[in-house]
N, CA, C and O atoms as a DFTB+ gen file, in Angstrom:
436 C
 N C O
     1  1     113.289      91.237     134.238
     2  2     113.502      90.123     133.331
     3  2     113.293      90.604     131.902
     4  3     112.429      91.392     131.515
     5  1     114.350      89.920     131.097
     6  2     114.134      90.705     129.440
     7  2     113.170      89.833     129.238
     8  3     113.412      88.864     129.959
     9  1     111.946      89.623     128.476
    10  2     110.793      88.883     128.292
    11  2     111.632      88.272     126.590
    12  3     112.040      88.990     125.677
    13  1     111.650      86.923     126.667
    14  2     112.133      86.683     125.435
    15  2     111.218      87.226     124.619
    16  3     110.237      87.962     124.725
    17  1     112.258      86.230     123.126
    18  2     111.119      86.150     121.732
    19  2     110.502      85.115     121.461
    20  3     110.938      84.263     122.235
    21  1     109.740      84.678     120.818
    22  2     109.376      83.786     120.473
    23  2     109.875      82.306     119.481
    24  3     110.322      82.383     118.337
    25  1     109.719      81.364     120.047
    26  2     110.996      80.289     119.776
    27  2     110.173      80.455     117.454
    28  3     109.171      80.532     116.743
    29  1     111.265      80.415     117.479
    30  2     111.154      80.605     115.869
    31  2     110.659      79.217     115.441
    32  3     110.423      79.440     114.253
    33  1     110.380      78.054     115.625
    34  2     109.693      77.001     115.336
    35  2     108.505      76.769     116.107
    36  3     108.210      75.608     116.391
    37  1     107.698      77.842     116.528
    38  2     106.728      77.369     117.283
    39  2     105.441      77.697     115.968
    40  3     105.873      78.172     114.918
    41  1     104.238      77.487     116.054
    42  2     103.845      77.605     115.101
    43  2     103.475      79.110     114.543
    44  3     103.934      79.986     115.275
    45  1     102.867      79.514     113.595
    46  2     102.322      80.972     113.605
    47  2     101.206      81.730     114.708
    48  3     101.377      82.863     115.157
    49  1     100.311      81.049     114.956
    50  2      99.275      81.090     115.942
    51  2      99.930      81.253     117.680
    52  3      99.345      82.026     118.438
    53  1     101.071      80.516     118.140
    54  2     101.382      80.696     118.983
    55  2     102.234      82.187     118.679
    56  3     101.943      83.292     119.138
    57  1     103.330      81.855     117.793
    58  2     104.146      83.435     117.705
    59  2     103.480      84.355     118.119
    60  3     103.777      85.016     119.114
    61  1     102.210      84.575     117.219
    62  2     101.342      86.037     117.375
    63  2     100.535      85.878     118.718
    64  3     100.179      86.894     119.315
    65  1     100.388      85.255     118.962
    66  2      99.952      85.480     120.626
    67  2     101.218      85.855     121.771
    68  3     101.229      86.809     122.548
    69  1     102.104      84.951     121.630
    70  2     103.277      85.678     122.500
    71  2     103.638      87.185     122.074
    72  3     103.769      88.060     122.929
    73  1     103.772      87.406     120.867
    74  2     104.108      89.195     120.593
    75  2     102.816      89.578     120.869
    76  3     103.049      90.773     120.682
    77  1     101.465      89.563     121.202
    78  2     100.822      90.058     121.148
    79  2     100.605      90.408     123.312
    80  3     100.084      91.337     123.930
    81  1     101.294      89.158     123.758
    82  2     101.014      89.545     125.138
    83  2     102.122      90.712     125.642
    84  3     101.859      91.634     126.413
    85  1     103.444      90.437     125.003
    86  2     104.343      91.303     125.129
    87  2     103.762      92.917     125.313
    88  3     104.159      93.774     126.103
    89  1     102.699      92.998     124.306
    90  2     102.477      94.220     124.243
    91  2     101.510      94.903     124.837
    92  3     101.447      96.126     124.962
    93  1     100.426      93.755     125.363
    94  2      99.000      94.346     126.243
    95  2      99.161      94.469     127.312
    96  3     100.017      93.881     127.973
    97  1      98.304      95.328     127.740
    98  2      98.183      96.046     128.986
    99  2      98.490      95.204     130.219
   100  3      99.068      95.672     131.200
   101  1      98.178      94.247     130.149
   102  2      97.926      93.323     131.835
   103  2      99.933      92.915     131.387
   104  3     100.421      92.146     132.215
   105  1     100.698      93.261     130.513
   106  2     101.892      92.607     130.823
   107  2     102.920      93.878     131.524
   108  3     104.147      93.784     131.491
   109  1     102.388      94.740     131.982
   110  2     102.833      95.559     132.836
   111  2     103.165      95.224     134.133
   112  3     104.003      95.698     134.900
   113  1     102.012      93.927     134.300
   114  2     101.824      93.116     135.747
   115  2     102.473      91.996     135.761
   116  3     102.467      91.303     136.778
   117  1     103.210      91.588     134.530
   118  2     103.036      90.408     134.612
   119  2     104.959      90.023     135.430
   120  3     105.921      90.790     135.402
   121  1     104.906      88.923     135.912
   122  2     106.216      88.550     136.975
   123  2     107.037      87.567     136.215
   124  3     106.535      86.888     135.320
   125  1     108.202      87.484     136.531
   126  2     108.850      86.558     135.731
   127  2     108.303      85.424     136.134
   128  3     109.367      84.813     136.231
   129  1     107.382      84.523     136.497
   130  2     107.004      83.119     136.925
   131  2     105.595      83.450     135.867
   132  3     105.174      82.462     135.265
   133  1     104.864      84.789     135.622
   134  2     103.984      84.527     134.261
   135  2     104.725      84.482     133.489
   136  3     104.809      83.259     133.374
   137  1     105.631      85.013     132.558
   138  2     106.415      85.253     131.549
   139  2     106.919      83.134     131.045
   140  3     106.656      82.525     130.008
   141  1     107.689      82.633     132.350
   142  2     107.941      81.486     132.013
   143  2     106.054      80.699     131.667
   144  3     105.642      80.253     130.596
   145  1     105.513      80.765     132.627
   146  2     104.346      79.927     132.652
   147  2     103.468      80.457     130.978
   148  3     102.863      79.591     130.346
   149  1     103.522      81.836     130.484
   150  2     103.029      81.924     129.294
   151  2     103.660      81.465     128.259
   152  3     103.055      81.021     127.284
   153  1     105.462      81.533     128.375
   154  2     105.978      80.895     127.052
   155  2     105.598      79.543     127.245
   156  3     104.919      78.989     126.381
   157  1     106.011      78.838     128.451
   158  2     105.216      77.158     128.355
   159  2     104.023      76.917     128.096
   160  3     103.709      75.728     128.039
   161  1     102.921      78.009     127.843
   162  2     101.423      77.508     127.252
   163  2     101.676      77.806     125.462
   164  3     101.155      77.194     124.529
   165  1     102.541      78.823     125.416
   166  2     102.695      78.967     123.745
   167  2     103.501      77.939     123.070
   168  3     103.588      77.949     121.842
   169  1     104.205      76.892     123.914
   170  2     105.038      75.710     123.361
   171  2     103.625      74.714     123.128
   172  3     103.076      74.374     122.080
   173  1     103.298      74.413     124.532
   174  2     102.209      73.628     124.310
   175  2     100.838      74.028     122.906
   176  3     100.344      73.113     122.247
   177  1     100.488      75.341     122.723
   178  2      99.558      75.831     121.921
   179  2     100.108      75.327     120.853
   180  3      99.493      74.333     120.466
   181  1     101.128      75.636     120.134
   182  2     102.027      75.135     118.842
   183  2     102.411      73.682     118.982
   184  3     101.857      72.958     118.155
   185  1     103.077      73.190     119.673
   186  2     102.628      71.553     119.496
   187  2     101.089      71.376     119.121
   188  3     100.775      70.971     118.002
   189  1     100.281      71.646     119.947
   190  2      98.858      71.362     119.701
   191  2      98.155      71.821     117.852
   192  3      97.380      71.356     117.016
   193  1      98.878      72.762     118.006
   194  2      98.483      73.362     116.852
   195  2      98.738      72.469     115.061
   196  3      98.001      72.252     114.099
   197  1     100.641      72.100     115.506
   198  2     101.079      71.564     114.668
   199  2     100.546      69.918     114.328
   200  3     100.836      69.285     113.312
   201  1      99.815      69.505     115.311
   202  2      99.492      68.015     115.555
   203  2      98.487      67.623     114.557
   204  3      97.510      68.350     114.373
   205  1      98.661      66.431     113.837
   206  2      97.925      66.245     113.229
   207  2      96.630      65.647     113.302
   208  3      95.882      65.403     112.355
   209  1      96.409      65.405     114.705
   210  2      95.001      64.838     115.534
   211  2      95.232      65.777     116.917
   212  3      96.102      65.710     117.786
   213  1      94.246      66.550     116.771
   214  2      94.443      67.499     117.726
   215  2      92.968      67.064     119.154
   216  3      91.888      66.672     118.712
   217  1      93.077      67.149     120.109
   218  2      92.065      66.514     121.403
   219  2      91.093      67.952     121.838
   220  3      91.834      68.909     122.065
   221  1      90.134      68.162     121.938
   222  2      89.399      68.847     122.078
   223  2      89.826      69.503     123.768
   224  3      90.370      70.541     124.145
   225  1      89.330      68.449     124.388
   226  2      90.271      68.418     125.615
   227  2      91.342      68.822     126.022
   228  3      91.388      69.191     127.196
   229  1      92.718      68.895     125.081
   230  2      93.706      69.514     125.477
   231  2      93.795      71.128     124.833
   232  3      94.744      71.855     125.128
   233  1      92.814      71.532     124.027
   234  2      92.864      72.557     123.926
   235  2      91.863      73.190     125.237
   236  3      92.099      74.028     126.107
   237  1      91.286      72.795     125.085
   238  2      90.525      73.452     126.622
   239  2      91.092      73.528     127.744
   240  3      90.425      74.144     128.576
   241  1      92.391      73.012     128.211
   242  2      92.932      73.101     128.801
   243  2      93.925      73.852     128.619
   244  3      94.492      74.304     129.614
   245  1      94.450      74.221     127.149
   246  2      95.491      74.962     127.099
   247  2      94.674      76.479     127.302
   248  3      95.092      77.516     127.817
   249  1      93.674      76.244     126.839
   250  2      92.633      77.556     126.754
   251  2      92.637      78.126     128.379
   252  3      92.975      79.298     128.544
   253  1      92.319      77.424     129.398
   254  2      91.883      77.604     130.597
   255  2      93.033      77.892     131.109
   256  3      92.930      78.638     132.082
   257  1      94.380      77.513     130.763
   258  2      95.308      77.729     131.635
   259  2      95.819      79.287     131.205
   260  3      96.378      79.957     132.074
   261  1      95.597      79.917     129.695
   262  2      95.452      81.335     129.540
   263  2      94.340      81.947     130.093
   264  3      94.569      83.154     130.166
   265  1      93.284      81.681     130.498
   266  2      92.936      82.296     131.287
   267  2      93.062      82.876     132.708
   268  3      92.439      83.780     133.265
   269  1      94.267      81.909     133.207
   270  2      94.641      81.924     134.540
   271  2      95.471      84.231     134.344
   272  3      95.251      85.293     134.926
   273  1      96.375      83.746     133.179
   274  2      96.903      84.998     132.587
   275  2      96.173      85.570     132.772
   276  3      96.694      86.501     133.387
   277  1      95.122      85.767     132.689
   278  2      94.026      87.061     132.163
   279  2      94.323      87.600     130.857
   280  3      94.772      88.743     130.779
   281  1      94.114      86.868     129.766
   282  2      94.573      87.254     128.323
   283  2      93.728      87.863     127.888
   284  3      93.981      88.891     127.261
   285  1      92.511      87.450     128.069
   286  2      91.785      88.004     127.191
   287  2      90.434      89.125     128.046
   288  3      90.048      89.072     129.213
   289  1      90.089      89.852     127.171
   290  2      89.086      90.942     127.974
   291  2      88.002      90.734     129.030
   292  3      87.547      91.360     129.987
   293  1      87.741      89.233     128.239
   294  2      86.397      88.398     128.581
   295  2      86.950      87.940     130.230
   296  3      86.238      88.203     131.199
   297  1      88.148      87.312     130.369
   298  2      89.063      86.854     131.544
   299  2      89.194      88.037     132.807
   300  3      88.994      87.999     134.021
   301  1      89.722      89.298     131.659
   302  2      89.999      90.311     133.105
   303  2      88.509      90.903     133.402
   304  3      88.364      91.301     134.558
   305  1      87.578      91.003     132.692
   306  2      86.008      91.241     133.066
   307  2      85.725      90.457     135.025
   308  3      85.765      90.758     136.218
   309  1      85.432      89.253     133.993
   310  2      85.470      88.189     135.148
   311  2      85.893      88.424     136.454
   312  3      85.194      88.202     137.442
   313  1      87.303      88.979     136.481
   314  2      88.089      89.050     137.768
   315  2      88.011      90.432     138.023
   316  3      88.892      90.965     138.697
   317  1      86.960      91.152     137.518
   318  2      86.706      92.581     137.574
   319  2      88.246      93.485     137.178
   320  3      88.697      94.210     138.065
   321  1      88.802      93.417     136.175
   322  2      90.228      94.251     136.025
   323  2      89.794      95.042     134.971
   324  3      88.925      94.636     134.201
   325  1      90.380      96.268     134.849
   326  2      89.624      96.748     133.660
   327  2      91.145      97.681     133.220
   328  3      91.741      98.529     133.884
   329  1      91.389      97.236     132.117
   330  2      92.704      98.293     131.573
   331  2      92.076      99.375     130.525
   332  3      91.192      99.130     129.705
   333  1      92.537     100.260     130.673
   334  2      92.325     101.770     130.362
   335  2      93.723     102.560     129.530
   336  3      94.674     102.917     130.225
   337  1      93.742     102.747     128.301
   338  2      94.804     103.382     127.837
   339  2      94.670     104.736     128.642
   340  3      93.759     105.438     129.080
   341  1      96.495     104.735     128.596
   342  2      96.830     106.297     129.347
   343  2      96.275     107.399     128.643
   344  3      96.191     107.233     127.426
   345  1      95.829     108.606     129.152
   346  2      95.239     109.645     128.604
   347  2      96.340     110.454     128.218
   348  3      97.261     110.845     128.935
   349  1      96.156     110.655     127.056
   350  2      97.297     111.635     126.064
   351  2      97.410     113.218     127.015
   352  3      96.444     113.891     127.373
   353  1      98.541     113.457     127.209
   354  2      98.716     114.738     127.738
   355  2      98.781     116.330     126.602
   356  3      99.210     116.681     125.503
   357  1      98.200     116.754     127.528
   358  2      97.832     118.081     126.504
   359  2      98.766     118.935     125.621
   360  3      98.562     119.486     124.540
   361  1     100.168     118.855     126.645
   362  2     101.621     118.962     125.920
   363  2     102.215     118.370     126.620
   364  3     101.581     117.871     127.551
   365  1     103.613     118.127     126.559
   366  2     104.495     116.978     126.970
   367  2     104.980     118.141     128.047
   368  3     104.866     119.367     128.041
   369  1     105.605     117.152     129.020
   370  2     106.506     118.046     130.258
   371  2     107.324     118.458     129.559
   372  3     107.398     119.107     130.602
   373  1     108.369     118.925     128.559
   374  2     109.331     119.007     127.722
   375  2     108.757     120.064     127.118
   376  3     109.580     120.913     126.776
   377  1     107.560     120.327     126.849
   378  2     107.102     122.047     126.272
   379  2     107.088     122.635     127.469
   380  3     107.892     123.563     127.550
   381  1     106.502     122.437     128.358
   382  2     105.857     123.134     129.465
   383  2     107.128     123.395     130.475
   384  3     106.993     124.075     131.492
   385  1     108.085     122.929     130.185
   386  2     109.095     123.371     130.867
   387  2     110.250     123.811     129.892
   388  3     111.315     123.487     130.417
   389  1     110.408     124.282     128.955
   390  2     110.707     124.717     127.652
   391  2     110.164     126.356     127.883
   392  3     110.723     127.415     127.598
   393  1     108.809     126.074     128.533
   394  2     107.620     127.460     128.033
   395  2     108.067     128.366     129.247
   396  3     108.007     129.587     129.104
   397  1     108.492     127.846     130.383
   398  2     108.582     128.434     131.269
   399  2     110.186     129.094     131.822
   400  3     110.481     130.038     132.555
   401  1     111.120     127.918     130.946
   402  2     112.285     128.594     130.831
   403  2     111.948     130.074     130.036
   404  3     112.310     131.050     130.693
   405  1     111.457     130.312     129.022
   406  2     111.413     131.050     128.290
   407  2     111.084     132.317     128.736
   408  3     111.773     133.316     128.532
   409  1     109.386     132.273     129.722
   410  2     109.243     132.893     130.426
   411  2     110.312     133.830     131.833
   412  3     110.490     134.976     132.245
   413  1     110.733     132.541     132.089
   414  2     111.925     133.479     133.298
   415  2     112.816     134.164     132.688
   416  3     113.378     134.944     133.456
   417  1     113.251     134.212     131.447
   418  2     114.101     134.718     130.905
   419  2     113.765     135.613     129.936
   420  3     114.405     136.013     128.963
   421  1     112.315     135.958     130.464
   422  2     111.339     137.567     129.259
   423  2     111.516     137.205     128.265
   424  3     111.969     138.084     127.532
   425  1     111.341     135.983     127.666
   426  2     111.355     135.852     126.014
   427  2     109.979     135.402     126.016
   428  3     109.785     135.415     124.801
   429  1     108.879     135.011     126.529
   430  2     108.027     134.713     126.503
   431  2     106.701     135.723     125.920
   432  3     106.347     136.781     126.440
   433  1     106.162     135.145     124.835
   434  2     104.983     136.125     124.063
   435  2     103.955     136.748     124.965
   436  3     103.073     137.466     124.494
């Protein structure tokens, strides 16, 4: 699934949370039925946001239902998940097989 963009009238607060899930770790996992269910909490967040009497209550609920996501660190703790950036490789497969052409062919230092 292409993961949309963000609806250009939603408020600022929602925008930067949708580009921001796009890009974290747990959206590696995530299925097209999260993808719909997160843009429908970022519609709801921006209505909420834009409202001019906002319910304590319905943010706690919009809150809780990102947690279902696992958005935040505090969330994947909880459910014991722990994301780990990939460890930088020492040279890329692209030298190291570069290095070794070189080698079979006695050009190698």
């Amino acid at each position: 699934m292409k993961v949309p963009n963000a609806d250009r009238n939603w408020h600022p607060i929602a925008k930067r949370l949708w580009d921001s899930l796009k890009t974290s770790g747990q959206a590696d996992f995530y299925q097209n039925s999260d993808w719909a269910f997160a843009y429908s909490l970022c519609e709801d967040l921006s209505h909420y946001k834009k409202a001019g009497k906002r319910s304590g209550q319905m943010l706690q609920t919009i809150y809780s239902a990102f947690e279902r996501l696992l958005v935040t660190e505090g969330d994947r703790r909880r459910m014991r998940i722990e994301l780990h950036e990939p460890e930088p490789e020492e040279q890329s497969a692209a030298v190291l097989a570069i290095a070794d052409y070189r080698k079979e062919l006695g050009l190698a230092e």
